[in-house]
Structure formats: structure tokens, C-alpha cells
N, C-alpha and C positions, 0 to 999 in steps of 0.2 A: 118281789120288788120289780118295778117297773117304771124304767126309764122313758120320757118325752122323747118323743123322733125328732127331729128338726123338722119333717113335712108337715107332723100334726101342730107343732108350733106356729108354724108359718100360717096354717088354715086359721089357726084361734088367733091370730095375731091378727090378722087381716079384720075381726072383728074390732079391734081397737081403734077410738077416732082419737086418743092423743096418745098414741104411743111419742111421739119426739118432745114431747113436752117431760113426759118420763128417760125420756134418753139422754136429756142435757144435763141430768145429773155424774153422767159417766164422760169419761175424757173420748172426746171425739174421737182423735187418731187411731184410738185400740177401738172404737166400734166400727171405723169405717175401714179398716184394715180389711184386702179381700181374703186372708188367710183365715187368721183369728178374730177378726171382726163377728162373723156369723155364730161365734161359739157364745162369745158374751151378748149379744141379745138375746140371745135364747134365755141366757142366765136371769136378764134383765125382765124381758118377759112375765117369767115365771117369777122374781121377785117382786117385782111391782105390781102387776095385777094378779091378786087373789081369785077373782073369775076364770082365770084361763085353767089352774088347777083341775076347777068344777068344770070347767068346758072339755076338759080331756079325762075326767074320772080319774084323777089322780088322787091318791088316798094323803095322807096327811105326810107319813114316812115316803110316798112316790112323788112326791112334791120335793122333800127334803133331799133326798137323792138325786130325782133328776137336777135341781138347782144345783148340786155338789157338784156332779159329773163334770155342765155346762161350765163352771166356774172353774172346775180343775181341768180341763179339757181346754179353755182359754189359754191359763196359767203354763200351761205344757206349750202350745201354738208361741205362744209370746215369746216366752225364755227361748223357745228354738230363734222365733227369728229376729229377736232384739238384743237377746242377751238375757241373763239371767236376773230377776226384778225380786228382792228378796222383799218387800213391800207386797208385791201380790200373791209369792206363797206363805203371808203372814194371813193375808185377808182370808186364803185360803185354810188357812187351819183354823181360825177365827169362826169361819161357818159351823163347824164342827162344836164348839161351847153351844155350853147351854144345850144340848136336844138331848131328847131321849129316845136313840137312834139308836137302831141294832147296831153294833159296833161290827159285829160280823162281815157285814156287807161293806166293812170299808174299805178291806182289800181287793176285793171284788169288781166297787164303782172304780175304784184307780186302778186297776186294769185296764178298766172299759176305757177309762179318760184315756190313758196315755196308749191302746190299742191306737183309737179311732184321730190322736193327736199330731201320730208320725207327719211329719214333713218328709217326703221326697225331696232330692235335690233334684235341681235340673239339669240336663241332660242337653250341653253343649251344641 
């Protein structure tokens, strides 16, 4: 398994000429957030264009994963610093129907999420 970096994102991204026409389907305030904002495009990214997958040799199941990650990686970012949204750890498990996903690896990618998720507080 082989999760999307945020850098190789940003490269394949960069290839896009309507990514904001694609992003007006998602609520502003959580993309343009500087905390959590960057987790859910990534998600968005990879949901919506099917290209970018092929542009980063992601296999079918490294698609499915990385987009999991991205979206539970959000979902951690948010609930720290809004509160807790039981609305988006619904969508979150919602991803999970329907695929025929090593199940294995689910403990594994929500490690990664909520490793790479921590918030620091700030420091007075």
C-alpha cells in the first residue's frame, strides 16, 4: 500500500485547469482552513479527478487508501479544532461501503491519519 504525499499532489494538481470549479462542491470554510484545509483537497483531488491517480501510479486499492487517509486525516484536523462533526465521521465510514479493500490495512491507514493529524497547541 502506498499512500499520495501532499508534494506529489500539489505537482499533479498543478496540472489541473478547473480544479475550483471542482472545489465549489465542498463547503468553503473547511477548504480554505490553513490547518485542515490542505488535508481535504488532497481528498478532493484524488476524488474528483481520476487522472491524477494515473499521474501518480496509484493502483486502484492506493487510490482507495490514499483518498481514505486524506478524508480521515481531515476528519481528525476538524474535530480537534471545531469540535467534534459526527456528520463527517459518518462520511467517513461511508467511504469504507462498498469496496473491496483489504480490510487489513484499516488499522494501519488510521494510524497514519491520526499520526500525521496531531495539532499542537500553541505555545504562549
Amino acid at each position: 500500500m502506498r499512500i499520495a504525499l501532499a508534494p506529489e499532489i500539489a505537482a499533479a494538481a498543478a496540472l489541473i485547469n478547473d480544479l475550483e470549479s471542482k472545489l465549489r462542491g465542498y463547503q468553503r470554510e473547511m477548504l480554505a482552513h490553513p490547518i485542515a484545509g490542505p488535508s481535504l483537497r488532497n481528498y478532493v483531488i484524488l476524488t474528483e479527478y481520476p487522472e491524477i491517480p494515473r499521474e501518480l501510479c496509484l493502483s486502484v486499492a492506493d487510490r482507495f487508501w490514499s483518498r481514505y487517509y486524506w478524508f480521515a486525516r481531515f476528519t481528525l484536523k476538524w474535530n480537534g479544532i471545531a469540535g467534534y462533526d459526527a456528520g463527517l465521521e459518518q462520511q467517513r465510514y461511508l467511504l469504507l461501503e462498498n469496496t473491496d479493500a483489504n480490510w487489513e490495512l484499516l488499522a494501519e491507514v488510521e494510524a497514519l491519519a491520526r499520526r500525521d493529524a496531531i495539532i499542537c497547541p500553541r505555545i504562549l
